[in-house]
N, C-alpha and C positions, 0 to 999 in steps of 0.2 A: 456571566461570562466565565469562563476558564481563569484561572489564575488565582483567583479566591482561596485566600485559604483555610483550613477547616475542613479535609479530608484527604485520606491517601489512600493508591492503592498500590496490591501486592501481586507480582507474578511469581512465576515458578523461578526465575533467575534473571540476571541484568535486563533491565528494560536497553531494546537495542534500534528500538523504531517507536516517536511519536508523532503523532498528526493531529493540527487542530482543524474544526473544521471549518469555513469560512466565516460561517456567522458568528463561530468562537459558543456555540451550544455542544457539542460534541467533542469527546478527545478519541482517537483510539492510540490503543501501545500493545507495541508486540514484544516478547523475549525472547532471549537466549534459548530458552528452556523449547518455544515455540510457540505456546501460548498467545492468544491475541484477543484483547475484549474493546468494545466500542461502549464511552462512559459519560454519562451526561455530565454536563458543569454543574450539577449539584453534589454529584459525585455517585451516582447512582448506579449500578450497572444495567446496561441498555441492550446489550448481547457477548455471549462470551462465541467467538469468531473459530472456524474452524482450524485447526494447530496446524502449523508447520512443524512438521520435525527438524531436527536438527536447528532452526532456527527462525526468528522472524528477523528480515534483514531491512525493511521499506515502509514506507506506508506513504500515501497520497493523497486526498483529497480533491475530485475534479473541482474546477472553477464555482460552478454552481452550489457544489454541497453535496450536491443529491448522489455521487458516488465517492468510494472509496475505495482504493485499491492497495491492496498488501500481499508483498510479496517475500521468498525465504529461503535460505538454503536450499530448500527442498525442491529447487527449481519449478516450482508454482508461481504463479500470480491468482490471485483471489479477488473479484471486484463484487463488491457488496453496495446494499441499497442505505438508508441512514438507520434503519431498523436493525441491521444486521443481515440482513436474507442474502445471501448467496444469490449472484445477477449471472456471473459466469468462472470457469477456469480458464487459465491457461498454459500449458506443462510447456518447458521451457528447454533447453537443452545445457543449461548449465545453473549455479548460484543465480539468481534473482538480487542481486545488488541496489537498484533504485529503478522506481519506477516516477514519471514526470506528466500529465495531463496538457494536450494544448489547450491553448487559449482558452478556447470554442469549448472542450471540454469533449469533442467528438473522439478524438483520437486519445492512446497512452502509448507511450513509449518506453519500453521495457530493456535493460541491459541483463543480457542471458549469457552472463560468460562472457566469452569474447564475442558476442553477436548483438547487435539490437535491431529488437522486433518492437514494432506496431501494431496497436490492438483498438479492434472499438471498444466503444465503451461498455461493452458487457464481458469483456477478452476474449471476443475472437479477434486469431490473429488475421490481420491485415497485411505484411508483409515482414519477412525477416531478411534482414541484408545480411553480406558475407562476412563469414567470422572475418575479425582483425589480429592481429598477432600477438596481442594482450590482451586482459580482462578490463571489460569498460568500466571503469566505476562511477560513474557522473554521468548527466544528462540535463539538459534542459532545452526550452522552446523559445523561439525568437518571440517578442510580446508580439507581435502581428503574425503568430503562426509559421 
């Protein structure tokens, strides 16, 4: 499991997004710098994740495991399979601040700026509601959805 200690790893600058992953076998961490790699709890690396510039700002873990989603300044979201593979994009219209997984693991919920969008689980979007008057910075899902 994660936490063990007896290895570290280095990014390009401040780690600014971790996510464990359910089973606690997988870490990923994103940086400042933009960088993102997905790392086994031996401490091995398992993919190094395509960069954000300017930033990585999120990361998530759906319920099951079997996705990940990270997202970054660069107004992307990224949803990857446990290997690392790129599942889908989603360009955003503002900073990518946090992304949240329901329940079910069907849906992601993305704050894009002052907007949040709905994505399935590979990011396509599902629906974006209307900007609000501020940048959202929180989200989450009622435990029954």
């Amino acid at each position: 499991m994660i936490g063990e200690a007896g290895w570290q790893l280095q990014l390009g600058d401040y780690i600014t997004a971790l996510s464990v992953s359910p089973d606690g076998e997988l870490l990923a961490a994103g940086s400042l710098a933009g960088d993102a790699i997905l790392v086994a709890a031996d401490g091995s690396l398992v993919s190094k994740l395509t960069a954000h510039p300017m930033g990585v700002l999120c990361g998530a873990w759906s319920p099951d495991g079997n996705r990940l989603a990270i997202g970054g300044q660069d107004g992307l979201v990224r949803v990857y399979d446990r290997s690392g593979d790129e599942l889908g994009v989603l360009a955003g219209t503002g900073w990518i601040a946090q992304v949240a997984w329901s329940p079910d693991g069907s849906l992601l919920a993305v704050t894009d700026g002052r907007q949040l969008a709905l994505c399935d689980s590979n990011a396509g979007l599902v629906h974006r509601f209307p900007a609000v008057s501020s940048t959202i910075t929180a989200i989450s899902w009622a435990t029954n959805g």
